[in-house]
Structure formats: structure tokens, C-alpha cells
PLY file of the C-alpha trace (Angstrom):
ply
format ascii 1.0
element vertex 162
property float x
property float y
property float z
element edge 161
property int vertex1
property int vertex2
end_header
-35.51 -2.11 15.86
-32.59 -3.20 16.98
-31.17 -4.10 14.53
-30.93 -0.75 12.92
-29.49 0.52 15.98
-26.47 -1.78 15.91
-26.16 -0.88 12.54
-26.34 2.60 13.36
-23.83 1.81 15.90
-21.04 -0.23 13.68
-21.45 2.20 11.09
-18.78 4.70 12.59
-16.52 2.27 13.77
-15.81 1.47 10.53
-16.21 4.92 8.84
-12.81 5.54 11.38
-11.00 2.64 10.48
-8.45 4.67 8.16
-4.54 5.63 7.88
-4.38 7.53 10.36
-5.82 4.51 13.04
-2.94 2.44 12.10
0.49 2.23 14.00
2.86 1.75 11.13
5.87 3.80 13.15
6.55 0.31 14.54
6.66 -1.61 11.29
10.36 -2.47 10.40
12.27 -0.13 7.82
13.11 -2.79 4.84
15.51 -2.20 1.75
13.92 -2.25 -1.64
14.64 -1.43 -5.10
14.35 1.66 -7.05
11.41 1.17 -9.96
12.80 1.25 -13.20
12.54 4.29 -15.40
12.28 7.87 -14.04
10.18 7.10 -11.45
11.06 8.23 -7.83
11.95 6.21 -5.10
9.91 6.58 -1.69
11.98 8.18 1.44
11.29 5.08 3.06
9.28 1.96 3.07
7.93 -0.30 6.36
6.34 -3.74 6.07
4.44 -5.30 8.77
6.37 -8.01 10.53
8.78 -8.01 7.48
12.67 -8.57 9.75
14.38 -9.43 6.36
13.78 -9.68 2.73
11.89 -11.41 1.26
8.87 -10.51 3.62
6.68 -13.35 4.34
3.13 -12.42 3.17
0.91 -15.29 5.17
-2.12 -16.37 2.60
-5.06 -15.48 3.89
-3.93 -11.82 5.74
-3.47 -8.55 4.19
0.08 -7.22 3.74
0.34 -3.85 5.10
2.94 -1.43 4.42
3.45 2.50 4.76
5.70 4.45 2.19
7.18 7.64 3.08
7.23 10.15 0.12
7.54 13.20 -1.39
5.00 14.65 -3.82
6.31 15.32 -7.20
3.97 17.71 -8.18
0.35 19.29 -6.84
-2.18 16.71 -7.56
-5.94 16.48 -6.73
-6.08 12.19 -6.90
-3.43 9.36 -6.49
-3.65 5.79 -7.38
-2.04 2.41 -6.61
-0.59 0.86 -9.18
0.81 -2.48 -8.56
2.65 -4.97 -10.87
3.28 -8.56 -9.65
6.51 -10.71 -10.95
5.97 -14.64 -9.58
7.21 -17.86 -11.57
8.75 -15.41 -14.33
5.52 -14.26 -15.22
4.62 -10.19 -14.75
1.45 -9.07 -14.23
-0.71 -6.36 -13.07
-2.09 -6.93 -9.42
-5.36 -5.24 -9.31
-6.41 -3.70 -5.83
-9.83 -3.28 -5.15
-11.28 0.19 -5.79
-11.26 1.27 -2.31
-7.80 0.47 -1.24
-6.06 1.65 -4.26
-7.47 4.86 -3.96
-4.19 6.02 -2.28
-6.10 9.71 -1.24
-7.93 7.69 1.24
-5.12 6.27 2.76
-2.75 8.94 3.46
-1.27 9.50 7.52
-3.15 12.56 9.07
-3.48 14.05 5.23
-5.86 13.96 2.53
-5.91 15.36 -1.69
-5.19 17.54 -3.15
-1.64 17.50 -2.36
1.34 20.31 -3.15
4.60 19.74 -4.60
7.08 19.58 -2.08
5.04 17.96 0.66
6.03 15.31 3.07
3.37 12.18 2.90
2.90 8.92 4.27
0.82 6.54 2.66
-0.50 2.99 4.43
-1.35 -0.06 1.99
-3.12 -2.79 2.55
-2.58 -5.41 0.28
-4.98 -8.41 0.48
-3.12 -12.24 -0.17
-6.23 -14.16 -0.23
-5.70 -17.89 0.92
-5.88 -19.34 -2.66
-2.31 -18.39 -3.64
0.31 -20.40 -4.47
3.37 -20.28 -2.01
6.14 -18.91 -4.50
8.57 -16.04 -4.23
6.65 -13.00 -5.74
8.74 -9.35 -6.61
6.22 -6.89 -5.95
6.23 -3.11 -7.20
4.34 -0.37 -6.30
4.15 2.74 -7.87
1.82 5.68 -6.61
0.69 8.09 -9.80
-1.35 11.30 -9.48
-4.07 12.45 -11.90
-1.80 12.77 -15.11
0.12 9.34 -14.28
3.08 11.13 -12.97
4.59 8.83 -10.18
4.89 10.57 -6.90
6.79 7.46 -5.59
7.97 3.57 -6.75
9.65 0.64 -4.96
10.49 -3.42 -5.89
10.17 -5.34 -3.25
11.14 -9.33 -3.14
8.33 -11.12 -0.50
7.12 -14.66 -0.60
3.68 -15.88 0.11
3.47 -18.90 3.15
1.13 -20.58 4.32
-0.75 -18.94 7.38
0 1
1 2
2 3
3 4
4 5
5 6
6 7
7 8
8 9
9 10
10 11
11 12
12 13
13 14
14 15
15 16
16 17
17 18
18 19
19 20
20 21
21 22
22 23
23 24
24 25
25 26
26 27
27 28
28 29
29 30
30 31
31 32
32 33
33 34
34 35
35 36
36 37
37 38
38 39
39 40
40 41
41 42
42 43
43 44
44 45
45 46
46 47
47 48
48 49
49 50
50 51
51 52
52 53
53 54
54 55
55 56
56 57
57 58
58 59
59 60
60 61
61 62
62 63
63 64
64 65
65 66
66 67
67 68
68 69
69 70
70 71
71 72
72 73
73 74
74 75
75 76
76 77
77 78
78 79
79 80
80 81
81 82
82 83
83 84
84 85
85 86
86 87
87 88
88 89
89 90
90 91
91 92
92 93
93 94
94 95
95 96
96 97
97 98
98 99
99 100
100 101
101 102
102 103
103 104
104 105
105 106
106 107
107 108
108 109
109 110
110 111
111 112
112 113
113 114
114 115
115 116
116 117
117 118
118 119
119 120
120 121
121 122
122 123
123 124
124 125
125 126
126 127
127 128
128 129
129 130
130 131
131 132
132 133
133 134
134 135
135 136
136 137
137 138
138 139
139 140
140 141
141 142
142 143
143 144
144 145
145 146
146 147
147 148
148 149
149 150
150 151
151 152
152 153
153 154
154 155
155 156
156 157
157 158
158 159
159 160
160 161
């Protein structure tokens, strides 16, 4: 008995652990790179404990950043899309489901959203502890619905060891 009732307990604790839970105001502002193409460039972009470029991304943490953006367009769903550029090799960098649904992770907002409107979205990127330390160029592009991208940065980080 209880059992369940611990469960019933931790349940809601981690139901709240969201966006809006997470103090990314005191994150350092870093410089990145427009995304090539069209695509839009965020207002701004923050990096946990990231002082200067590249950011250090400790193996075995997750990577947390928050983009400030403006939406393109009304859209009902956003997605993370992120591409990965280590050892001159380019590849897709697949989130899992839950954290590159980027709806969940907006600051004090949720989808749909309307053209026009200020957003902050928090990332957490997981760097699990079996990769290699080498200088990785990371770009993240957030797309809506019909793969328009409300917002796209390249940013140079290297993973360390923890």
C-alpha cells in the first residue's frame, strides 16, 4: 500500500517538472550563427554555464539551452530538429520524442501559437557519457506543422569529460 502512495505522491512532482520550472534568465547570452537558407534566426540564445564559445557540454549531463523567438506564422505543433557536424561528418541528432516536442517546452506558453508572438523555448539536450570528446557544431532549427522554421541557430560546443 505504500507503495502506491509514493507513487501517487512522485507522480506530480514530475508532471511539474516543465519550462516554465526552469531558471534560464540566468543562463549566459552566447553568439551563434545564423542557419543557412531562409530560415530565421532566434532573438536570442542562452546556454547553461556556456562563458564562451565553444560551450563545454560535460558527457554524461544534459545541455540545456533557451531560445528566444518569434513565431513565423500560427501553428498548432513545433518540433526540434537538430543536425550534428563532429569529425567532418553531419548528421541528424535525434531527440527523444518527449523533448523534441518543442510545444511542451515553451516558457509560461503552450500551442497553438500566432504569428507575431514572443516565445521562449527551453531544450534539453541529453550528451550521454559514451561520446567521444571532439568539437561538435550543433544546429537547431524549430519547424511548425508544415516544416516552416519559426527559428534556427549554429552553435560551435565541445563535449568533455564530466
Amino acid at each position: 500500500m505504500f507503495k502506491y502512495l509514493l507513487l501517487a505522491a512522485l507522480i506530480p512532482a514530475v508532471m511539474l517538472q516543465n519550462a516554465d520550472n526552469v531558471d534560464h534568465e540566468s543562463w549566459p547570452q552566447v553568439a551563434i550563427r545564423p542557419c543557412a537558407g531562409v530560415r530565421p534566426p532566434p532573438r536570442g540564445v542562452r546556454i547553461e554555464d556556456c562563458v564562451e564559445l565553444p560551450c563545454l557540454l560535460p558527457r554524461g549531463r544534459d545541455a540545456n539551452m533557451a531560445m528566444d523567438f518569434t513565431a513565423i506564422q500560427d501553428a498548432t505543433n513545433l518540433n526540434t530538429v537538430v543536425t550534428a557536424t563532429a569529425l567532418g561528418i553531419t548528421a541528424p541528432y535525434e531527440l527523444p520524442a518527449e523533448r523534441a516536442a518543442a510545444c511542451n517546452w515553451l516558457v509560461q506558453s503552450r500551442c497553438p501559437i500566432s504569428a507575431g508572438e514572443d516565445l521562449t523555448y527551453h531544450l534539453s539536450m541529453p550528451v550521454t557519457a559514451i561520446y567521444p570528446l571532439v568539437s561538435v557544431t550543433i544546429e537547431i532549427d524549430v519547424v511548425d506543422q508544415s516544416q516552416q522554421s519559426h527559428g534556427c541557430f549554429v552553435v560551435d560546443t565541445r563535449v568533455v569529460a564530466n
